[in-house]
C-alpha positions in Angstrom: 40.3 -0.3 9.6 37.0 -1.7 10.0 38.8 -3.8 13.4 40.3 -1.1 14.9 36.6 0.5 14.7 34.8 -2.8 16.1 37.4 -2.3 19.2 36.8 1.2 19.7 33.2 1.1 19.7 33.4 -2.0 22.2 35.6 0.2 24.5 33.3 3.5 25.1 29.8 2.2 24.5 27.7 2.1 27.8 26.7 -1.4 29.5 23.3 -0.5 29.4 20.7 0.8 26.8 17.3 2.2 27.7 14.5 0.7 25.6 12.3 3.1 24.3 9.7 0.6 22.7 6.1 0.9 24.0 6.2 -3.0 24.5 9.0 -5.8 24.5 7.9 -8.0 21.8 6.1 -7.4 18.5 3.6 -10.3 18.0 0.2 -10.4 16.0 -1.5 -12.4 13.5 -1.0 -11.3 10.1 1.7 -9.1 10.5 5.7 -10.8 10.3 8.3 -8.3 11.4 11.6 -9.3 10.2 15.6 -8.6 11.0 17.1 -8.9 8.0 21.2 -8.5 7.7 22.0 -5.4 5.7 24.6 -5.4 2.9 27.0 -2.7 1.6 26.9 -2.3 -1.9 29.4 -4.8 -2.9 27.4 -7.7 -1.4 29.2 -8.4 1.7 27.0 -8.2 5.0 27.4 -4.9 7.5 28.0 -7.0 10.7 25.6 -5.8 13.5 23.6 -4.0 11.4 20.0 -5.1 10.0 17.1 -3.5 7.7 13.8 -4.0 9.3 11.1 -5.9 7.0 7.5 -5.8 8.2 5.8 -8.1 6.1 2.0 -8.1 5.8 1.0 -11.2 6.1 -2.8 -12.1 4.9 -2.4 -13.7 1.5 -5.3 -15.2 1.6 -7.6 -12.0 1.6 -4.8 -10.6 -0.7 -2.9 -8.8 3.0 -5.3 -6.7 3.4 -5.1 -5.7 7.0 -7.2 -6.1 10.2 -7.2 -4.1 13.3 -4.7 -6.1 14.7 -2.3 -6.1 11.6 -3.1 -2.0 12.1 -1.8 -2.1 15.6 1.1 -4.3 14.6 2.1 -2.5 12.1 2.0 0.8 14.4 4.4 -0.7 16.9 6.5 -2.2 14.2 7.3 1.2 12.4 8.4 2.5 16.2 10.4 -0.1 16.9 12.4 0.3 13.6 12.4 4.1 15.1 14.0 3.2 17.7 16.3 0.6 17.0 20.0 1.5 16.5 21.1 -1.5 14.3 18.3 -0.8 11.4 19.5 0.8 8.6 16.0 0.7 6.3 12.6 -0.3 6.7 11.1 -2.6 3.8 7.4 -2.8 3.8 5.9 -5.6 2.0 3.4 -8.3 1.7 3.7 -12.1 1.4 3.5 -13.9 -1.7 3.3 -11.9 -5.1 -0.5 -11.4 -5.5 -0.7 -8.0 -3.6 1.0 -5.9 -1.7 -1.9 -4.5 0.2 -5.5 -4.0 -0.7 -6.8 -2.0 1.8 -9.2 -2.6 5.0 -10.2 -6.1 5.7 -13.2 -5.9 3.7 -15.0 -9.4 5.7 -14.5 -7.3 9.4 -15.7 -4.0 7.4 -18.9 -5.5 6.5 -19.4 -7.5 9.3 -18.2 -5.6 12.1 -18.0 -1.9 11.1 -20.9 -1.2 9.1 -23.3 0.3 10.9 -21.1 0.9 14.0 -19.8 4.4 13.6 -18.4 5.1 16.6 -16.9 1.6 16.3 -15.5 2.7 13.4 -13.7 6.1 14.5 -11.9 4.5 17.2 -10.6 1.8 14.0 -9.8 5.2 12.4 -7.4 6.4 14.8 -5.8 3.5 14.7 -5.7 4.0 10.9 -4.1 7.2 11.1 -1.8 6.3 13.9 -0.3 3.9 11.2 -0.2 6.3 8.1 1.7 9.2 10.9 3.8 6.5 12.0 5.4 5.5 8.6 5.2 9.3 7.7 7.4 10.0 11.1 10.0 6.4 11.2 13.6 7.9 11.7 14.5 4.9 9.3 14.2 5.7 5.5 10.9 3.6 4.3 11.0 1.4 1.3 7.7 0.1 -0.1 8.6 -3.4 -1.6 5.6 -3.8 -4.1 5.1 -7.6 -4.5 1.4 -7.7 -6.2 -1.7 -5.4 -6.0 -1.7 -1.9 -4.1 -5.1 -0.9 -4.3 -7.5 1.4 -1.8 -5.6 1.5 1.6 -2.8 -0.4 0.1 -1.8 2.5 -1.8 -2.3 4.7 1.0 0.3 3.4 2.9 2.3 2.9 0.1 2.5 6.2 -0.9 3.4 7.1 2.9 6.6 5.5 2.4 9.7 7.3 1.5 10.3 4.7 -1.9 8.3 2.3 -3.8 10.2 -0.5 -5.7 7.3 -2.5 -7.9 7.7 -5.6 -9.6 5.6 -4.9 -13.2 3.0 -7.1 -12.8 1.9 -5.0 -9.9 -1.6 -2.7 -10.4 -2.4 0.3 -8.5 -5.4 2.4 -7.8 -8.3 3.5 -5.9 -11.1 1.6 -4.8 -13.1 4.7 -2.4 -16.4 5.4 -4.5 -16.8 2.3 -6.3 -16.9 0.8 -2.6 -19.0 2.8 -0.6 -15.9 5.7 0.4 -13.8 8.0 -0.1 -9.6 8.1 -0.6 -9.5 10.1 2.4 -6.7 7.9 4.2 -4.3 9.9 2.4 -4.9 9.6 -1.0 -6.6 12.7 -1.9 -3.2 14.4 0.1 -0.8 12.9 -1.1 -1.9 11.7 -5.0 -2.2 15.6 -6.0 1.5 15.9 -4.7 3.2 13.7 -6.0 0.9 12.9 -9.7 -0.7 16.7 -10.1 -4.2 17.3 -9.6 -5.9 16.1 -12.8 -4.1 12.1 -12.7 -5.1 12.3 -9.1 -8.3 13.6 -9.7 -8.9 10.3 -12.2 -7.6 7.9 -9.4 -9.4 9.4 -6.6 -13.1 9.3 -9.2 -13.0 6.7 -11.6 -11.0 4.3 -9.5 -9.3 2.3 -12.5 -6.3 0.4 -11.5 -3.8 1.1 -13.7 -0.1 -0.6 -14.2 3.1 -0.5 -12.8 4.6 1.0 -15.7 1.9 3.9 -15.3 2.9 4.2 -11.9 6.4 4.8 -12.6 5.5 7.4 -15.3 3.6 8.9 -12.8 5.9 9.4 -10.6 4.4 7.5 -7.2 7.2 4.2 -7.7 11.1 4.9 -8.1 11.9 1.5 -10.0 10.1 -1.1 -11.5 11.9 -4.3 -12.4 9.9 -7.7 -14.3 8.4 -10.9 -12.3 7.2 -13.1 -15.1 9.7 -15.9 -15.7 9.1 -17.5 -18.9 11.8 -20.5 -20.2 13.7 -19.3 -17.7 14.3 -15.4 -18.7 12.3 -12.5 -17.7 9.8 -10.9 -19.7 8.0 -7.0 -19.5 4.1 -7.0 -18.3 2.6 -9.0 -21.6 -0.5 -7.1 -21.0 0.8 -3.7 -20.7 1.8 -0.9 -23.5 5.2 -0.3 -22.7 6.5 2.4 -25.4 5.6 5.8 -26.1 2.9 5.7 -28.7 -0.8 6.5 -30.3 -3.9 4.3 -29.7 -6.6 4.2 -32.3 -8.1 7.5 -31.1 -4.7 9.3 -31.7 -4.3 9.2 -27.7 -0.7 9.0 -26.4 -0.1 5.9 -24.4 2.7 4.2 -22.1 1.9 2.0 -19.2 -1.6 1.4 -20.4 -3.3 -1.8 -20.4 -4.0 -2.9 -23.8 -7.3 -3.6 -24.7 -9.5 -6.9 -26.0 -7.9 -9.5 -27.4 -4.3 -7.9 -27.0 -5.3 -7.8 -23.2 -6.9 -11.7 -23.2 -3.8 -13.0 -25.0 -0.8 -11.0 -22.4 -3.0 -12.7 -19.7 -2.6 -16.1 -21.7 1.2 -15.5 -21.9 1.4 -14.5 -18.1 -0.2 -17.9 -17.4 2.3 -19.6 -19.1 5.2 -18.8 -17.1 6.0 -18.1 -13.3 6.1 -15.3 -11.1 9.7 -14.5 -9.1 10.5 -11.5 -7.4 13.8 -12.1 -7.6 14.9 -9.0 -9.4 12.6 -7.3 -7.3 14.6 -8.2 -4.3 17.5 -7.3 -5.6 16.3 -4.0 -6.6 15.6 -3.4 -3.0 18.7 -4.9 -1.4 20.9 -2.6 -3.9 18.3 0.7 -2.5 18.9 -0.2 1.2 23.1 -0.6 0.3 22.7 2.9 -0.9 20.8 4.2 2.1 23.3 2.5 4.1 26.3 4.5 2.8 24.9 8.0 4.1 25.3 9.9 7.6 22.7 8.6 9.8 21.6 11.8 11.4 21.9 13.9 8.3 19.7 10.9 6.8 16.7 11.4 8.9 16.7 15.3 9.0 16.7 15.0 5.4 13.8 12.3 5.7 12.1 14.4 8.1 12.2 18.1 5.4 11.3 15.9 1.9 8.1 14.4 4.0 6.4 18.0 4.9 4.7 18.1 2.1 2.9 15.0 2.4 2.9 15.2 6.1 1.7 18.9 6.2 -1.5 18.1 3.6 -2.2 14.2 5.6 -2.0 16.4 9.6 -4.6 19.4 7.9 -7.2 17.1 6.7 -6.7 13.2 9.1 -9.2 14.5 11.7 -11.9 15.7 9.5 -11.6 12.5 7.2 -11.9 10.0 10.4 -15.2 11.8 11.7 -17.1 11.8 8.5 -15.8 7.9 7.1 -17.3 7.0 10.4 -20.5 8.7 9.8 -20.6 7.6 6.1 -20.3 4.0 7.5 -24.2 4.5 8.5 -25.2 4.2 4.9 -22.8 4.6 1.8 -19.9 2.5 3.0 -22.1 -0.4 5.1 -23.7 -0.6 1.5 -20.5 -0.8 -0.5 -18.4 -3.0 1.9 -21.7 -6.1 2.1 -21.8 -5.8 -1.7 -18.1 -6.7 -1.6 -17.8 -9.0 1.2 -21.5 -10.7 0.1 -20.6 -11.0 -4.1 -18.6 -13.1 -6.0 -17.6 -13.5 -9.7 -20.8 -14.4 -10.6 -23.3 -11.8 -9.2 -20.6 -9.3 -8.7 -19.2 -7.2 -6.0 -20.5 -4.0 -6.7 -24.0 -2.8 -5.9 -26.5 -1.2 -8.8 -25.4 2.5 -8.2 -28.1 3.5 -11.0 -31.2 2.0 -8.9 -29.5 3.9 -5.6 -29.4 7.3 -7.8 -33.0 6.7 -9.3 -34.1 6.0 -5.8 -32.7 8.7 -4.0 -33.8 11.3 -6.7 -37.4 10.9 -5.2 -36.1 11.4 -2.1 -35.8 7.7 -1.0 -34.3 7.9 2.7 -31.7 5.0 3.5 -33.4 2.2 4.7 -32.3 -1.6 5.6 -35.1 -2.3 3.0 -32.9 0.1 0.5 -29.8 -1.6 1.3 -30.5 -5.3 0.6 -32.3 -4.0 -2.6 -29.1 -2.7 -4.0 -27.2 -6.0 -3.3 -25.5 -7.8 -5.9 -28.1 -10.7 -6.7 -31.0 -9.0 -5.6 -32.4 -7.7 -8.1 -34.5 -10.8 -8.7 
């Protein structure tokens, strides 16, 4: 059956095909953009066809991305758009540290802050990415190797799936930074977790686990990554059942606390990281994607995404013009705390000397800023 199709297909396809990509070749530091075969559920390969796997590639400020990666990434989801051999898109990021945690902090800080109008043409860029994830004709899986925190998150929740491996954290970084989750977590957190969880990660901006994230309802599948003589183990450092803390508090896919904390980070130490099962996890997801009606697959993409797409259109425009505003004072304070600290001093500034100070009506200053600097205070 599947060689009478090959010769019919061969027989009435045209000898040419229009390219509808903006440009020929996708190339750009930090960002790999992968054709991987695609697989039917039994294993064997789908000859001809691929799934797409754009692979953010910064490990070593944990894939966080720059402008470039931005633009990359842009062109990346349109090519998967338009090309007729991809069954999926995976999104992911290289090694198992993090997935994504947001802006390039170093180029924030040292480019951006301070630069507004540099800052709102970055932002359109920003956007351009969420819209085009939100709009890829391809079904979108978020492959969550490590960390997706801040913008990481954004664009992870922009994506159709998330598969997590349960060593993973999540979370918002906005006000503890200098900003606010307005790249799309403040439209699409109250979707998908209800307003009060949302209203927690958008705030307090406490990373919280995998296993939370799956109870939440923002990852389809979580699957272990810590290898330890030679079988996989659950997150050491994470409440996995259904129970009460010590203040009668129900509790699942919380971290634990103290010494129960100190000693799962001792026992993660002790083995190895593989994303094995992860891989498989999302292997077996694209073999189901790949058994459906193309067409009838992205209409029924292009319906489930309003919600998210209808709240993230309403509110983009607005949230660009006043994060590049707020990078005059706020966020250029937050992101040289960051990109300045360490483990030592910290990488947060003293936000109860900036509250004092602007309670007497302290205007923001150059002389303000470098006072509220982590190791400044001396």
């Amino acid at each position: 059956m599947r060689e009478t199709t090959t010769r019919i297909v061969e027989a009435t396809r045209p000898d040419t095909l229009i390219d509808h990509n903006l440009v020929p070749e996708l190339s750009c530091t930090g960002l790999r953009v992968e054709r991987r075969p695609a697989r039917r559920l039994d294993g064997s390969v789908a000859e001809g066809l691929h799934n797409l796997w754009i692979v953010l590639d910064n490990p070593a400020q944990y894939n966080s991305y720059t402008t470039e990666m931005v633009k990359g990434t842009i062109l990346a989801f349109r090519a998967a758009s338009n090309a007729r051999d991809v069954n999926a898109v995976v999104f992911t990021g290289s090694g198992d540290k993090a997935f994504c945690t947001g802006g390039n902090t170093r180029e924030y800080a040292e480019y951006y802050a301070g630069n507004p109008q540099e800052y709102r043409q970055y932002m359109r860029l920003f956007n351009d990415m969420v819209s085009a994830i939100l709009t890829c004709d391809k079904p979108v899986v978020c492959r969550v190797n490590g960390m997706r925190i801040g913008g990481g998150q954004e664009i992870g929740m922009a994506c159709d799936f998330s598969v997590a491996q349960d060593l993973a954290n999540f979370g918002q970084a906005g006000p503890k930074h200098g900003s606010a989750a307005i790249g799309g977590a403040t439209d699409f957190l109250p979707l998908m977790i209800g307003c009060e969880q949302a209203m927690v990660s958008g705030t307090l901006c406490e990373p919280f686990s995998a296993h939370k994230a799956y109870r939440l309802g923002i990852v389809s599948q979580i699957v272990p990554a810590l290898k330890i003589d030679g079988e996989f183990v659950p997150n050491p450092t994470v409440i996995t059942d259904r129970m009460l803390d010590d203040y009668g508090r129900i509790v699942h896919g919380e971290f634990k606390s103290g010494e129960a904390f100190r000693a799962g980070r001792a026992r993660i130490r002790q083995g190895e990281v593989d994303l094995t099962l992860l891989d498989e996890a999302v292997e077996e997801l694209c073999a189901k994607l790949i058994e459906t009606f193309p067409e009838c697959m992205t209409k029924s993409l292009e319906e489930l995404r309003k919600p998210k797409l209808e709240a993230w259109n309403r509110n983009k425009e607005d949230s660009r013009a006043w994060l590049a505003l707020n990078m005059m004072n706020e966020a250029r304070t937050g992101f040289r705390a960051f990109n300045e600290g360490n483990r030592e001093v910290g990488r947060e500034i003293d936000f109860v000397a900036l509250r004092q100070a602007l309670a007497v009506g302290t205007p923001w200053t150059p002389e303000l800023i470098e006072s509220l600097l982590p190791g400044r205070e001396e």
